[in-house]
MARVODREN-757077 format. One record per residue (C-alpha): residue number from 1; residue in one letter; x, y, z. Coordinates in nm, 2 decimals. Example, Ala and Ser with C-alpha at 12.3 -4.5 7.8 and 13.67 -1.06 7.14 Angstrom:
+-----+-----+--------+--------+--------+
|   n | res |      X |      Y |      Z |
+-----+-----+--------+--------+--------+
|   1 |   A |   1.23 |  -0.45 |   0.78 |
|   2 |   S |   1.37 |  -0.11 |   0.71 |
+-----+-----+--------+--------+--------+
This chain:
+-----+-----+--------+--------+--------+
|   n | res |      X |      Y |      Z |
+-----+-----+--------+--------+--------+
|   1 |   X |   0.00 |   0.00 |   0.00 |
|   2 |   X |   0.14 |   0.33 |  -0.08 |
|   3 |   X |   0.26 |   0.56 |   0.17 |
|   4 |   X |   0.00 |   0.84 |   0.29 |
|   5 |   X |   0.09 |   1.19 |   0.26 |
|   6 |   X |  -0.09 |   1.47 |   0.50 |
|   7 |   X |  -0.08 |   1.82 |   0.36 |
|   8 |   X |  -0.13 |   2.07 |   0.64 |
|   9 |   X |  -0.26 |   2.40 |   0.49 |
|  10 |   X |  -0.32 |   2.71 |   0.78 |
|  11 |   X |  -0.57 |   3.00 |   0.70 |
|  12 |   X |  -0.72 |   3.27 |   0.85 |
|  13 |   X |  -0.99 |   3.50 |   0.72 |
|  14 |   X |  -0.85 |   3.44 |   0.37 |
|  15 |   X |  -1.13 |   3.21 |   0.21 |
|  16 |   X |  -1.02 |   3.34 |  -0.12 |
|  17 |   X |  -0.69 |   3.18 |  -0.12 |
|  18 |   X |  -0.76 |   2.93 |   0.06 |
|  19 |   X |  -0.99 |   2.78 |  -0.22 |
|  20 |   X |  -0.68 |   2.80 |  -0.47 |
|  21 |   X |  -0.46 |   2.61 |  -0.25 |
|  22 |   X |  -0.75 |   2.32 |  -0.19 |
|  23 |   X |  -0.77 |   2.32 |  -0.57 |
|  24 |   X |  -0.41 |   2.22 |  -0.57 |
|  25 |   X |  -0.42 |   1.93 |  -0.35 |
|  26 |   X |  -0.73 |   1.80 |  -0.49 |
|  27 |   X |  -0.60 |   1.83 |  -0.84 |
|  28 |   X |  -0.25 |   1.61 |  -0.73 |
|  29 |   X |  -0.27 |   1.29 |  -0.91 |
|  30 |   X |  -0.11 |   1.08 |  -0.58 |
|  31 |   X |  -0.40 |   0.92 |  -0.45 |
|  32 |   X |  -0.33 |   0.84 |  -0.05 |
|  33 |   X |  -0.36 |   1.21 |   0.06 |
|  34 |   X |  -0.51 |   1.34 |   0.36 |
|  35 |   X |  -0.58 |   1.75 |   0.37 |
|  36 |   X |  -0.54 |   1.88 |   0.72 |
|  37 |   X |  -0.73 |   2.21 |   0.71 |
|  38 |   X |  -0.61 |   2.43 |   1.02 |
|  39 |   X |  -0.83 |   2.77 |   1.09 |
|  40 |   X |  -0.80 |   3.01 |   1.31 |
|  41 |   X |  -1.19 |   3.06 |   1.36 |
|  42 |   X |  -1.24 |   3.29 |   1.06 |
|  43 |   X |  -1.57 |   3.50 |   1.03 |
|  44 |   X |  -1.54 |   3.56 |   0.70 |
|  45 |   X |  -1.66 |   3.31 |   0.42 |
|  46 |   X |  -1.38 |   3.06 |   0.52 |
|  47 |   X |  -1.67 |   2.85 |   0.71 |
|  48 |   X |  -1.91 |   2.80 |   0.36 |
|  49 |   X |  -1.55 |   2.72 |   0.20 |
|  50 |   X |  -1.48 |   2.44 |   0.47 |
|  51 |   X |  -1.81 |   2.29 |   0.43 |
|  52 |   X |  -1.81 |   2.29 |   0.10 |
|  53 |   X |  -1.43 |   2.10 |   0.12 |
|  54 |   X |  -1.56 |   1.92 |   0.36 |
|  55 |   X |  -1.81 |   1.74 |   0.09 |
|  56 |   X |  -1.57 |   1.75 |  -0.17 |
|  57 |   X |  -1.26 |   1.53 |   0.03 |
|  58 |   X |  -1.47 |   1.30 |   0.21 |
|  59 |   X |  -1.31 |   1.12 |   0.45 |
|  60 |   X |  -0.98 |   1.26 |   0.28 |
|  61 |   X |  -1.00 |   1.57 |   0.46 |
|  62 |   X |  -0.93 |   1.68 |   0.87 |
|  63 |   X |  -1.10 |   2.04 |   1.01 |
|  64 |   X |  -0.98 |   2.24 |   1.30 |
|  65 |   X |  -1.16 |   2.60 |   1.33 |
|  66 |   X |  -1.08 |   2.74 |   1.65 |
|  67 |   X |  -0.85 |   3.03 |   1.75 |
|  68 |   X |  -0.44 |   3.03 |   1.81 |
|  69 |   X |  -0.20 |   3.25 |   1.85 |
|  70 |   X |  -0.06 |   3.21 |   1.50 |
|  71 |   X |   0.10 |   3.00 |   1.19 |
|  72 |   X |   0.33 |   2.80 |   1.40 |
|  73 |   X |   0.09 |   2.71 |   1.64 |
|  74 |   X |  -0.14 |   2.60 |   1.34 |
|  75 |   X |   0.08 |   2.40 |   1.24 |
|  76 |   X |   0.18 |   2.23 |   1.52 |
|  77 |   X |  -0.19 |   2.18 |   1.52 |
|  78 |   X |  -0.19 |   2.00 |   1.23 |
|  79 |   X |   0.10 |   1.81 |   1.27 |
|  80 |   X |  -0.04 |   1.65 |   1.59 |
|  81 |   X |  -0.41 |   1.56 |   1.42 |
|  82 |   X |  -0.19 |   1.42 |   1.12 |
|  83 |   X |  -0.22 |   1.07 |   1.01 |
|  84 |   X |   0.01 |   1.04 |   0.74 |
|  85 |   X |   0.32 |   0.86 |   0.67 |
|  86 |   X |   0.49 |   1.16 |   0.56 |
|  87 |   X |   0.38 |   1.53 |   0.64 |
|  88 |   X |   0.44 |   1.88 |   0.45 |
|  89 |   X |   0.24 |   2.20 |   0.44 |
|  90 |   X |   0.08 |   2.36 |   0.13 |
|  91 |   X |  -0.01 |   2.76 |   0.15 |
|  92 |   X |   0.12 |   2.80 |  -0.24 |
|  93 |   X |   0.09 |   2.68 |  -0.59 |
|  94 |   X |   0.23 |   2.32 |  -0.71 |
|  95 |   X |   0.34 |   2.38 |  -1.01 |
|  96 |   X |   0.18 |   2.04 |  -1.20 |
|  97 |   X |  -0.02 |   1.75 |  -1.07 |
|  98 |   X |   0.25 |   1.50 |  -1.06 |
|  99 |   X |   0.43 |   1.68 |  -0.73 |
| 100 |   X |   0.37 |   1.43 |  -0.47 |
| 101 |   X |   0.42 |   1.14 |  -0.65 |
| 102 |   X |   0.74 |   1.27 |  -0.79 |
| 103 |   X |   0.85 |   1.35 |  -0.34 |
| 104 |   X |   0.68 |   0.97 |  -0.23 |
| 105 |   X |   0.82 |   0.82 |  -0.54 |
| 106 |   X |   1.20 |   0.91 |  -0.49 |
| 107 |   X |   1.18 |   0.93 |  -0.10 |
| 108 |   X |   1.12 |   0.58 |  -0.12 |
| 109 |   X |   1.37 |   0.51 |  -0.37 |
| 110 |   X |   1.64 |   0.63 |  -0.22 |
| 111 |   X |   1.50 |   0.55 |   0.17 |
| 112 |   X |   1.54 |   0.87 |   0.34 |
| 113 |   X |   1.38 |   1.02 |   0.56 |
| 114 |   X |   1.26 |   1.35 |   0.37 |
| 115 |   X |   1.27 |   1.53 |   0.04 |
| 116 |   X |   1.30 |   1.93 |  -0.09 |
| 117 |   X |   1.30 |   2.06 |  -0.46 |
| 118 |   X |   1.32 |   2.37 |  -0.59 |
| 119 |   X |   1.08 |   2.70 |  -0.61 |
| 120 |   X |   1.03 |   3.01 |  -0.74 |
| 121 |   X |   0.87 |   3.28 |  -0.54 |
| 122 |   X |   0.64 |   3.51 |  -0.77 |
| 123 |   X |   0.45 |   3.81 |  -0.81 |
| 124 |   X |   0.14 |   3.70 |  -1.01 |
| 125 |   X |   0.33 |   3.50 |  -1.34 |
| 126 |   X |   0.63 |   3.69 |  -1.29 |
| 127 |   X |   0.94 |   3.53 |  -1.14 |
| 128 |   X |   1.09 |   3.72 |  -0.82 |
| 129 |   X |   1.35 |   3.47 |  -0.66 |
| 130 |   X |   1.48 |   3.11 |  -0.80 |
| 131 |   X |   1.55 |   2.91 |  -0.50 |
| 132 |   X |   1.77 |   2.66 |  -0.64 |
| 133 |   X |   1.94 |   2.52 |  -0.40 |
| 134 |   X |   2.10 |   2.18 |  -0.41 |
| 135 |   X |   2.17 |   1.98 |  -0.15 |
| 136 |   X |   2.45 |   2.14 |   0.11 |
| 137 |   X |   2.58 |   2.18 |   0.46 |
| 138 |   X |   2.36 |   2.45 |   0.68 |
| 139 |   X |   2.71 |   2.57 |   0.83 |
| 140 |   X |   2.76 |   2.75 |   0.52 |
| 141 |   X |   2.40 |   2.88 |   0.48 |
| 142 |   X |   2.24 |   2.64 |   0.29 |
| 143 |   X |   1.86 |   2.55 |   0.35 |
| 144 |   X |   1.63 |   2.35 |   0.20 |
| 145 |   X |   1.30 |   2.58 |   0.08 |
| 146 |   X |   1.05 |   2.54 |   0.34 |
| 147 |   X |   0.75 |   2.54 |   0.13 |
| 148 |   X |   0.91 |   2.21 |  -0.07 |
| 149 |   X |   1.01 |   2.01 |   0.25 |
| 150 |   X |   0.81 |   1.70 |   0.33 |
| 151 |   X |   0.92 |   1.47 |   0.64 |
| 152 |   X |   0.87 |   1.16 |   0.76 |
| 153 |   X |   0.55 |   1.21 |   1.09 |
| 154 |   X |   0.89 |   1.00 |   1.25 |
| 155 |   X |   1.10 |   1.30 |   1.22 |
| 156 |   X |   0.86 |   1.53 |   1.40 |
| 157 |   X |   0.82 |   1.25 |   1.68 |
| 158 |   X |   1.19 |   1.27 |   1.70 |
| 159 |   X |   1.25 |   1.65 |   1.70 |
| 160 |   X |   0.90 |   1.81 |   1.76 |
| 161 |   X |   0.72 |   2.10 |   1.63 |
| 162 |   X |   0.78 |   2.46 |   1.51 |
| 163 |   X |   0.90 |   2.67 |   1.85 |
| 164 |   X |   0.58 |   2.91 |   1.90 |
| 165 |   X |   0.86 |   3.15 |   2.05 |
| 166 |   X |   1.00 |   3.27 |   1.72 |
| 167 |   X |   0.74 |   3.52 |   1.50 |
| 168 |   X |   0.86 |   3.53 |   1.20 |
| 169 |   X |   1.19 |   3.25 |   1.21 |
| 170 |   X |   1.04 |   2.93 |   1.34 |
| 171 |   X |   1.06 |   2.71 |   1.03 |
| 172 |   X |   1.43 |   2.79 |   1.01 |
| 173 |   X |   1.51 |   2.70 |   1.34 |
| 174 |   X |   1.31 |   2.38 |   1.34 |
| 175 |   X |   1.52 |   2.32 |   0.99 |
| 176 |   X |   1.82 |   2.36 |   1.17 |
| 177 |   X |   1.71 |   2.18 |   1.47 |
| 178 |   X |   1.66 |   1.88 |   1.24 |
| 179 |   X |   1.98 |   1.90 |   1.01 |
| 180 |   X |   2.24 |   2.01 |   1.22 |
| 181 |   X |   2.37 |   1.65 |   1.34 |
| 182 |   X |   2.34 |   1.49 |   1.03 |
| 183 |   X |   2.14 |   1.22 |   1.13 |
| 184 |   X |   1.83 |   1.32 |   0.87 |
| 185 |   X |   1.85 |   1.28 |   0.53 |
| 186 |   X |   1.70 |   1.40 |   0.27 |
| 187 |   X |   1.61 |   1.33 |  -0.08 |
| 188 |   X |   1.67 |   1.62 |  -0.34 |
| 189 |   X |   1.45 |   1.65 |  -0.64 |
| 190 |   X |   1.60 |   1.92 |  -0.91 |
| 191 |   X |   1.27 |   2.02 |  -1.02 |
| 192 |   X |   1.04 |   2.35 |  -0.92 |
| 193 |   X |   0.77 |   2.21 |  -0.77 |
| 194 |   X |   0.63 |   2.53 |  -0.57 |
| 195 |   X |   0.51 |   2.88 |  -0.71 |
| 196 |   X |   0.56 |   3.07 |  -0.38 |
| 197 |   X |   0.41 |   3.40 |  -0.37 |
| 198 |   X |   0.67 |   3.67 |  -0.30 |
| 199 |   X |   0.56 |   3.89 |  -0.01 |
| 200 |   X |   0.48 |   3.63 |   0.31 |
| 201 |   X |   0.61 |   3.65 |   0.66 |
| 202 |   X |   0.96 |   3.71 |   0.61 |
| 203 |   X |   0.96 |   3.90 |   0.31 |
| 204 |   X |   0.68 |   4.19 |   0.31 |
| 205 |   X |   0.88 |   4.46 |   0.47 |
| 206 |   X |   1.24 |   4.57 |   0.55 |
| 207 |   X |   1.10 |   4.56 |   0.95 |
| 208 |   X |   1.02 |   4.18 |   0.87 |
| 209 |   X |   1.33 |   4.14 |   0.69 |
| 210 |   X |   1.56 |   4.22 |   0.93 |
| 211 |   X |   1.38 |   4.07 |   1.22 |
| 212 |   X |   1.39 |   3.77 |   1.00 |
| 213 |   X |   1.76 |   3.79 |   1.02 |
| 214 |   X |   1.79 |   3.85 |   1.39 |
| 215 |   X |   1.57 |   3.57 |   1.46 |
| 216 |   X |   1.76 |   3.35 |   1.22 |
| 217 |   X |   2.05 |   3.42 |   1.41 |
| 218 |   X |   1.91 |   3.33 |   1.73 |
| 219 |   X |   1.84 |   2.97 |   1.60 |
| 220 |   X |   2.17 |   2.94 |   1.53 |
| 221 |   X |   2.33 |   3.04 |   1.81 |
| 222 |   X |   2.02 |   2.83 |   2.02 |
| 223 |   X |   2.07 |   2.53 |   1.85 |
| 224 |   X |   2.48 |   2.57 |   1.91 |
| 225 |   X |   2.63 |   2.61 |   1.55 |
| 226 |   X |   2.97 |   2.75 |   1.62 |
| 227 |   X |   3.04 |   3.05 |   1.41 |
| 228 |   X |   2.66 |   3.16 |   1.38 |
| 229 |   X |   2.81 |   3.53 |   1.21 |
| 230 |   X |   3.02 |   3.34 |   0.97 |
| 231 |   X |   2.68 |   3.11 |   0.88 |
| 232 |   X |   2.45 |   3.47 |   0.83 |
| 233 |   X |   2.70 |   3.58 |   0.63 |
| 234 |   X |   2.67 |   3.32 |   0.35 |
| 235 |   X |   2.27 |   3.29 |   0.41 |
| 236 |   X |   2.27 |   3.66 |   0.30 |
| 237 |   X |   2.51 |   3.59 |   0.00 |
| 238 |   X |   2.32 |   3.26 |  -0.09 |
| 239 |   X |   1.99 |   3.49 |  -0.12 |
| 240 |   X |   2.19 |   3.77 |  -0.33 |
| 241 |   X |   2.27 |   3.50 |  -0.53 |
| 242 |   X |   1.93 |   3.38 |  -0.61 |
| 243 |   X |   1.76 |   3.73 |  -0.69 |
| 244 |   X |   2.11 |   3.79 |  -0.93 |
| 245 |   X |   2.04 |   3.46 |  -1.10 |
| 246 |   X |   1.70 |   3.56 |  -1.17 |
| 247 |   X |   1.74 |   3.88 |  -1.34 |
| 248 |   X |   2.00 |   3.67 |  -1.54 |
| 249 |   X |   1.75 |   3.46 |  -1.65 |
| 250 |   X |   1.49 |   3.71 |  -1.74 |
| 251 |   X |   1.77 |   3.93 |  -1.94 |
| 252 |   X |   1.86 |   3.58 |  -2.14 |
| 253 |   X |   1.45 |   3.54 |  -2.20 |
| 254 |   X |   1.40 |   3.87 |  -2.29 |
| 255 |   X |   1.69 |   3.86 |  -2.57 |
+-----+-----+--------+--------+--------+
């Protein structure tokens, strides 16, 4: 029997997007998913849009509508009501309907315990920031993109949740928190397989910005990586690097 996959999606008061992202999951062609809905007890239409999901997954689908005290706590949420085999989160755009399978298929394959890929993040159809990462060491500020990372529900047992500390940092803590001893490994599939919209948490201010940095500095230094200055450091030139590939790109389409 194939392995089941729980995709933890978070919303709040944003019934709009959250019917695009449900269209996503129910369009993947991988068959043993389970859709964890997490809602912070919107008043808006999100309710209508639940019910209505609600009818359309069947027993496929999981609903918590209640307030928290954020995204990480959501999640956590939804980590702990998940059933699956292997567990990721969904809040953007796969980019066809062969994603999962493609993750399942080559986390199998090569028996490890998790899988990223690559993503764009975007403003409308218009490219922002290639995230193109490879595989790497997180000492010299590699990171696998959130949004792509899928784990084994073992991992999670292992390591727990997302630290509902951190406002705007906790996934890159709990990524270091997981990676740093080497002990998980992960599957790497060359492919974009997210259309992340440019503008979330972390990115839609300076303010955000540089708390983002602060706070990613403070996992480092929390979860004891010697040289924590040295590891910004190439983060921030790792970044550069991606918004200086992308205008590359579009100058060689545009010619």
């Amino acid at each position: 029997m194939s392995k089941k996959v729980s995709i933890i999606t978070t919303t709040y008061h944003d019934a709009k997007q959250l019917v695009k992202v449900a269209e996503q999951v129910w369009l993947q062609s991988y068959q043993n998913i389970e859709y964890v809905i997490i809602d912070g007890g919107s008043t808006d239409e999100t309710p209508e849009v639940l019910q209505n999901l609600r009818e359309k997954f069947g027993d496929r689908i999981v609903v918590v509508s209640e307030p928290d005290h954020g995204i990480y706590e959501a999640i956590n949420k939804g980590i702990k009501v998940a059933t699956g085999d292997i567990i990721g989160c969904c809040f953007d755009r796969f980019t066809s309907p062969e994603v999962i399978a493609k993750m399942v298929e080559q986390m199998e394959r090569e028996r490890t315990d998790g899988i990223h890929a690559d993503l764009n993040y975007m403003k409308g159809d218009r490219i922002v920031r290639r995230w193109h990462q490879g595989q790497g060491n997180i000492r010299f500020g590699w990171m696998p993109g959130h949004p792509t990372l899928y784990l084994k529900k073992e991992v999670y047992e292992q390591f727990g949740g997302y630290r509902e500390d951190y406002k705007i940092a906790a996934d890159y803590e709990f990524m270091i928190r997981i990676l740093r001893d080497g002990s998980i490994k992960l599957s790497y599939l060359p492919e974009v397989l997210i259309h992340m919209e440019h503008g979330g948490t972390s990115t839609n201010s300076l303010a955000s910005y540089f708390l983002s940095l602060k706070e990613g500095h403070r996992a480092l230094v929390e979860n004891q990586i010697k040289f924590a200055w040295f590891t910004d450091c190439c983060r921030t030139l790792r970044v550069l690097l991606q918004f200086f590939q992308r205008k590359r790109a579009n100058r060689n389409d545009n010619e």
